[in-house]
C-alpha positions in Angstrom: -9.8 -19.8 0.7 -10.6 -21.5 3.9 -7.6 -23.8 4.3 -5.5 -20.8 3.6 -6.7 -18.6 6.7 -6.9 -21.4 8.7 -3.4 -21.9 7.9 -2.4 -18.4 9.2 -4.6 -18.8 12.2 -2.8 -21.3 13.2 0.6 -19.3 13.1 -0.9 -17.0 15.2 -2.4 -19.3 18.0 1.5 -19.9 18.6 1.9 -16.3 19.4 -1.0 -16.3 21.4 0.5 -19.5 23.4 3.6 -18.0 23.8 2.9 -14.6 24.8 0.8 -17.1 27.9 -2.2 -15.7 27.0 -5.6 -17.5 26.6 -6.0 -16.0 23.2 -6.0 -13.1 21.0 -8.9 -10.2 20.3 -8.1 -9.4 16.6 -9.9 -6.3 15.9 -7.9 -4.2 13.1 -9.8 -4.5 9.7 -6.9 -5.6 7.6 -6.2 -8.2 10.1 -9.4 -9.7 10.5 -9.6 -10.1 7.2 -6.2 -11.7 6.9 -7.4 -14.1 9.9 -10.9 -15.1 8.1 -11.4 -14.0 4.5 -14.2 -11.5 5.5 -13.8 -8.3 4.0 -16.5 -5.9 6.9 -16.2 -2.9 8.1 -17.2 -4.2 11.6 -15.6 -7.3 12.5 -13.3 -8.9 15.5 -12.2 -12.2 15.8 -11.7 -13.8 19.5 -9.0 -16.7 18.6 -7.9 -18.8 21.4 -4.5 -20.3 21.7 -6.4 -23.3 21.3 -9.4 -24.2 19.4 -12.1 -22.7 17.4 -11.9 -19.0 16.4 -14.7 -16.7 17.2 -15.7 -14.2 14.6 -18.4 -11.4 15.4 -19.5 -8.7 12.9 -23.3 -7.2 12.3 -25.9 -8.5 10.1 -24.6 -6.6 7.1 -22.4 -9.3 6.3 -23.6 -12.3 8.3 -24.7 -13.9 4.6 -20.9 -13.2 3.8 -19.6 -14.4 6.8 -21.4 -17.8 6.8 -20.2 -18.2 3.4 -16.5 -17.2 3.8 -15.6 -18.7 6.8 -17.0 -22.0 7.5 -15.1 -23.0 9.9 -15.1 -20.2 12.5 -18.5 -20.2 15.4 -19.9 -17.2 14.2 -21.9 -14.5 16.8 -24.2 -12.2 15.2 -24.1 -8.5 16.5 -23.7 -4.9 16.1 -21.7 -4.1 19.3 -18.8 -7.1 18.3 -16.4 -6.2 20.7 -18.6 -5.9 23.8 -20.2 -9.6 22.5 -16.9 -10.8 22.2 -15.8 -9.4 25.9 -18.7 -11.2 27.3 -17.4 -13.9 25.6 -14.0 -14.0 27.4 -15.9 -14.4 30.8 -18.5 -17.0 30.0 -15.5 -19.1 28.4 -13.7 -18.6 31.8 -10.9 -17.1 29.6 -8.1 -15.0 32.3 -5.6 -13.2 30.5 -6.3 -11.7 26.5 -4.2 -9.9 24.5 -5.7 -7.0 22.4 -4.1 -5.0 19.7 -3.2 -1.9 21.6 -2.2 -0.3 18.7 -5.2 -0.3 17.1 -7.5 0.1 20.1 -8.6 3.6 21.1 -8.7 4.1 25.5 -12.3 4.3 25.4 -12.7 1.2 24.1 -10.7 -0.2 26.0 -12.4 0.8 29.1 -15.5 -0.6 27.5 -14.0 -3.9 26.6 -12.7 -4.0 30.4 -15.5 -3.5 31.8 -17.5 -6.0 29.6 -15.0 -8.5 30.4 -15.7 -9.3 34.0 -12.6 -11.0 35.6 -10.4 -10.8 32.4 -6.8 -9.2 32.6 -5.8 -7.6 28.9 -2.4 -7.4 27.9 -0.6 -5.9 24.6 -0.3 -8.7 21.7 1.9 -5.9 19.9 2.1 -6.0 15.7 2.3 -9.5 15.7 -0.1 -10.5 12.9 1.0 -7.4 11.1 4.2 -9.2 10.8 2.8 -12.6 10.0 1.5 -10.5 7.1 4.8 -9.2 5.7 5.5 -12.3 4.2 3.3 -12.7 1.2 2.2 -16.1 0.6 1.5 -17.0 -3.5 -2.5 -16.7 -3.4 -1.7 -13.2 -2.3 1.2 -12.1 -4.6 -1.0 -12.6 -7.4 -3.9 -10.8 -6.2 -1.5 -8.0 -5.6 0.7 -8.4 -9.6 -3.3 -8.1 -10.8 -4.0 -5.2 -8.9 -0.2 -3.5 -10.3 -1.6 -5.0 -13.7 -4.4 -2.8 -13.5 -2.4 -0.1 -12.9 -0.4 -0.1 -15.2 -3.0 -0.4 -17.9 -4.5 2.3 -16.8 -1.7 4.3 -17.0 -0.7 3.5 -20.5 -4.5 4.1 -21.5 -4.8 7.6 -19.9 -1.3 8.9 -21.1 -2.7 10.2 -24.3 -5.0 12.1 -23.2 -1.9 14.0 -21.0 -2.8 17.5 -22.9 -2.2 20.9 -22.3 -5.9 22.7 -20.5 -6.3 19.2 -19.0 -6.5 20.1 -15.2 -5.1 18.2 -12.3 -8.7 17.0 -11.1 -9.8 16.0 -14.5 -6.9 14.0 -15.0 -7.0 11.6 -11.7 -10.8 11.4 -12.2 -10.1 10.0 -15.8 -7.3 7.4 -14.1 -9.4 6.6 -11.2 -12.4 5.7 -14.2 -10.1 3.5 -16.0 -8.9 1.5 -13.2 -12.7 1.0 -12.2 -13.4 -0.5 -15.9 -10.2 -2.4 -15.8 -11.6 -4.3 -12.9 -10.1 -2.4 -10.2 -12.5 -2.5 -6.9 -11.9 1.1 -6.7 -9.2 3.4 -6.2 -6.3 2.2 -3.8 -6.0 5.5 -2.2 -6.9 9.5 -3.1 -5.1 9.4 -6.8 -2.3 12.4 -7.0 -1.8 14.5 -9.9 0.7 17.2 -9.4 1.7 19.7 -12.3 4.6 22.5 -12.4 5.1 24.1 -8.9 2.7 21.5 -7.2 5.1 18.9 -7.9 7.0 20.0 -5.4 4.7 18.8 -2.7 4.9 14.8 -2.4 1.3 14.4 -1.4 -0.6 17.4 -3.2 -3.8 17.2 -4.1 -5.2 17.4 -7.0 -6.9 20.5 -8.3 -7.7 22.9 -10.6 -4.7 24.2 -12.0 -5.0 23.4 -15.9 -1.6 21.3 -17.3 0.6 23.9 -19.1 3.4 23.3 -21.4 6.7 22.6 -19.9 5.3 21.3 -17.0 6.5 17.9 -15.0 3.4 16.0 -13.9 3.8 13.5 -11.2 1.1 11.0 -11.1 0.7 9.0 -7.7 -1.8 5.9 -7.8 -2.8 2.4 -7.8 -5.8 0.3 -8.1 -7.0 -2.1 -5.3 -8.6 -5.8 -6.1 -9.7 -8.0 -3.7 -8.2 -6.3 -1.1 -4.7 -5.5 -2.2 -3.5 -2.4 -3.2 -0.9 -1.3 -5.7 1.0 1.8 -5.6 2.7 3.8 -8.4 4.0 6.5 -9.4 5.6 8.3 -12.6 6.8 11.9 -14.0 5.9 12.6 -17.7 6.8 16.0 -19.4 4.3 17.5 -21.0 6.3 19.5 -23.9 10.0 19.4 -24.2 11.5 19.0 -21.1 14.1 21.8 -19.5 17.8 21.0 -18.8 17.2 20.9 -14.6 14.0 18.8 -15.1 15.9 16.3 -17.5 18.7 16.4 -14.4 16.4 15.6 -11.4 14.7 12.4 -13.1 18.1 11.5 -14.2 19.1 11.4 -10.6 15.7 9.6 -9.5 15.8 7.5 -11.9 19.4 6.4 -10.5 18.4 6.3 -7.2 15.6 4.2 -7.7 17.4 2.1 -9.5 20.4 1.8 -6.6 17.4 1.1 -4.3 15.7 -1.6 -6.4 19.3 -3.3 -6.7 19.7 -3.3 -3.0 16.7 -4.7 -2.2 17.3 -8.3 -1.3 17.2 -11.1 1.1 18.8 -10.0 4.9 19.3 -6.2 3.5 18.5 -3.9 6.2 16.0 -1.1 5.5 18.2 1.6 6.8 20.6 0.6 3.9 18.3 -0.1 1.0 16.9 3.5 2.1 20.6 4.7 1.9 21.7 3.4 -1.7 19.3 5.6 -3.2 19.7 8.4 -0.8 22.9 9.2 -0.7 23.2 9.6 -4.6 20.5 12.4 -4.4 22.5 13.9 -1.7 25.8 13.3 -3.0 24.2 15.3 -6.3 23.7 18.4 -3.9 19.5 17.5 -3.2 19.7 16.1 0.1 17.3 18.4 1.5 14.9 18.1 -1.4 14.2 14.1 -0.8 12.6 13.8 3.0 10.4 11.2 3.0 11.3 7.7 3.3 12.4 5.8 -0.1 9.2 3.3 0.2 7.1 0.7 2.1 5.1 -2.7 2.4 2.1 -2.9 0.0 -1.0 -5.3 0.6 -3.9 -5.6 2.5 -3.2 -2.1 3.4 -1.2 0.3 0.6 1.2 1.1 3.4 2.3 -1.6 5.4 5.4 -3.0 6.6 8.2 -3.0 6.3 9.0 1.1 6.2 12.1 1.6 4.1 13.8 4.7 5.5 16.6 6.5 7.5 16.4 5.8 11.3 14.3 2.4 10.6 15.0 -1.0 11.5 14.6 -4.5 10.3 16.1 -6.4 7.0 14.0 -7.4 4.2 13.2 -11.1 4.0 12.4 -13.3 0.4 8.7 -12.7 -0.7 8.2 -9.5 0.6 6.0 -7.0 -1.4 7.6 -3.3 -1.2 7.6 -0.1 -3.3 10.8 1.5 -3.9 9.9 5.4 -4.5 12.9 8.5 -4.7 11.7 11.6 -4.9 13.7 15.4 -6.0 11.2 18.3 -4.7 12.4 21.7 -5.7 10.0 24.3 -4.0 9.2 26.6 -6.9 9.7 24.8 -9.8 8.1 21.1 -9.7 9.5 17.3 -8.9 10.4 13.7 -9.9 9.1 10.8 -8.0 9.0 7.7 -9.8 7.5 4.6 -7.9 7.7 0.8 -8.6 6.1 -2.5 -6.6 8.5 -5.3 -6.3 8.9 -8.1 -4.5 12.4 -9.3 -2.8 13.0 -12.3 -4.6 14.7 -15.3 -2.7 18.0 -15.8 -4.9 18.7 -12.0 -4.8 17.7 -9.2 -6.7 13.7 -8.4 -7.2 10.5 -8.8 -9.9 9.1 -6.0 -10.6 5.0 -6.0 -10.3 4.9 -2.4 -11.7 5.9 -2.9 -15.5 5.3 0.7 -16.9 8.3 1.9 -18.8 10.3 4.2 -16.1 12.1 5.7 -19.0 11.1 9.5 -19.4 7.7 10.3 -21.2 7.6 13.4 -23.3 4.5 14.3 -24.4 5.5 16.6 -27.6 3.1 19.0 -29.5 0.0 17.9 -30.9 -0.9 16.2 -33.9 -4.7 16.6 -35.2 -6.6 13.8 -36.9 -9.9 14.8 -38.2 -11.6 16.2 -35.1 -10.0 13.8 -33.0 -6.1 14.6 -31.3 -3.6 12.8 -30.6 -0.4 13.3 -28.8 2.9 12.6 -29.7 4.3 10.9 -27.5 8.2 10.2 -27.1 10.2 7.8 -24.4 13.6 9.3 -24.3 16.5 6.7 -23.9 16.6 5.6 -20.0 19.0 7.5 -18.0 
């Protein structure tokens, strides 16, 4: 989509030209890719605040790169940022601004010292915000990558069993995504059962799924770049009266979050809707981590929903919305949804798995083949 990433290239040469700077050296992946359509694991871009972009990366994806991005002078080599500082001098280029936040102090030096008579100053998370603002090519890369997700999720719920173990049970999601036409995995897939649930980012192991347990299932499927991220709770066996509480409560705070979630809302307070109803329900300490995040190019990206952040939500903005109860001991609830902050208010939901509560009941046995019986209890 050349006209596309020419399009936001050109966004960003204003930025360039009014921080006063001769141009930009883009060197995170996710913005690179943003800037040119190259998906590479060793790419920079040298764009001036005017004319031509410069695009180095290795001869791994030169091939790619002459075929993706016609319209950018193209520079062949393994060492791209040193090529690209030498570059800045031959150009007679003076003052460049470099993602600082990106750019380790060693290669800094090296990018310094390449760049004979070249000044560097901080360009800041400028084209991370260009990118917070989905445009419509990219929202429906990202509802196909939630699509997948979903999918998968409704395809690998009956085989929620009993013995099943934690491991087995992300390698059978991560599978299904893959045949669905996910590119892979859109991060480490979480499975935590009983106790482990307690722990937001536990990994999956070997501890087999036991009756009466609350599974919390953490994952998403990335195509073309874009990554989804979702997460839901299923009982395996009838649930208990405290586990039917907690995803009451998460399930009302998500929803309080979801409903804030609009045009000009401030983070802080979208983050607060759903928050204070878990505290006001005597769980304050057991939800600590923010109440979600950006999704796209990377799976967490801004803008950070949470207490102490800043910023308001604008109209076409991609962002998960994700409560959590943890009760150390005993398991948790985190249910997760992508949605995107739709422009007359309110928000479409890309994540379209029932967020009622799954029980997973006894067994019934066909033949030599199992199947569960599988109930969605009325939504909270």
């Amino acid at each position: 989509m050349p006209d596309i990433e020419a399009a936001r290239r050109e966004r960003a040469r204003k930025m360039v030209a009014g921080l006063g700077a001769d141009a930009v050296l883009v060197t995170a992946g996710p913005n690179v890719r943003y800037l040119t359509g190259l998906a590479s694991s060793n790419a920079a871009l040298l764009l001036p605040a005017d004319g031509a972009g410069l695009l180095a990366t290795d001869s791994r994806y030169a091939l790619a790169a002459e075929r993706d991005c016609p319209d950018l002078e193209l520079v062949v080599d393994r060492f791209t940022e040193p090529r690209l500082a030498a570059e800045m001098t031959r150009r007679g280029m003076r003052t460049v601004a470099v993602e600082a936040h990106e750019m380790t102090v060693e290669r800094h030096a090296a990018l310094v010292t390449a760049a004979e008579g070249v000044a560097t100053v901080p360009f800041g998370r400028k084209i991370e915000e260009l990118r917070t603002v989905k445009d419509p090519s990219e929202l429906e890369l990202l509802s196909t990558a939630c699509r997948i997700s979903s999918q998968a999720i409704a395809d690998v719920l009956p085989s929620i069993r009993p013995g099943l173990t934690e491991r087995a049970l992300a390698a059978a999601l991560d599978h299904r995504m893959t045949l669905l036409g996910a590119d892979k995995p859109a991060f480490d897939t979480i499975v935590a059962s009983g106790p482990n649930g307690a722990i937001p980012h536990h990994s999956p192991g070997d501890r087999p799924l036991r009756r009466g347990d609350f599974v919390t299932i953490d994952f998403g499927a990335l195509y073309r770049g874009y990554h989804a991220d979702m997460t839901r709770t299923v009982a395996v066996g009838e649930p208990a009266g405290w586990q039917r509480d907690v995803y009451e409560l998460a399930a009302a705070a998500q929803r309080a979050g979801i409903e804030a979630a609009e045009p000009g809302a401030d983070v802080a307070e979208v983050d607060a809707a759903a928050r204070d109803l878990i505290a006001e329900a005597g769980h304050g300490e057991h939800f600590q981590h923010g109440l979600g995040h950006g999704v796209g190019l990377e799976v967490h990206e801004a803008p950070l929903i949470g207490y102490g952040r800043t910023g308001k939500l604008a109209s076409g903005v991609p962002v998960t919305v994700e409560p959590g109860v943890y009760l150390p001991g005993k398991g948790g609830v985190r249910i997760e949804d992508v949605l995107v902050v739709a422009a007359g208010g309110g928000a479409r939901l890309l994540t379209s798995t029932t967020r009622e509560l799954l029980v997973l009941l006894r067994r019934r046995y066909f033949g030599n083949h199992e199947r569960p019986e599988e109930r969605h209890d009325a939504e909270p």
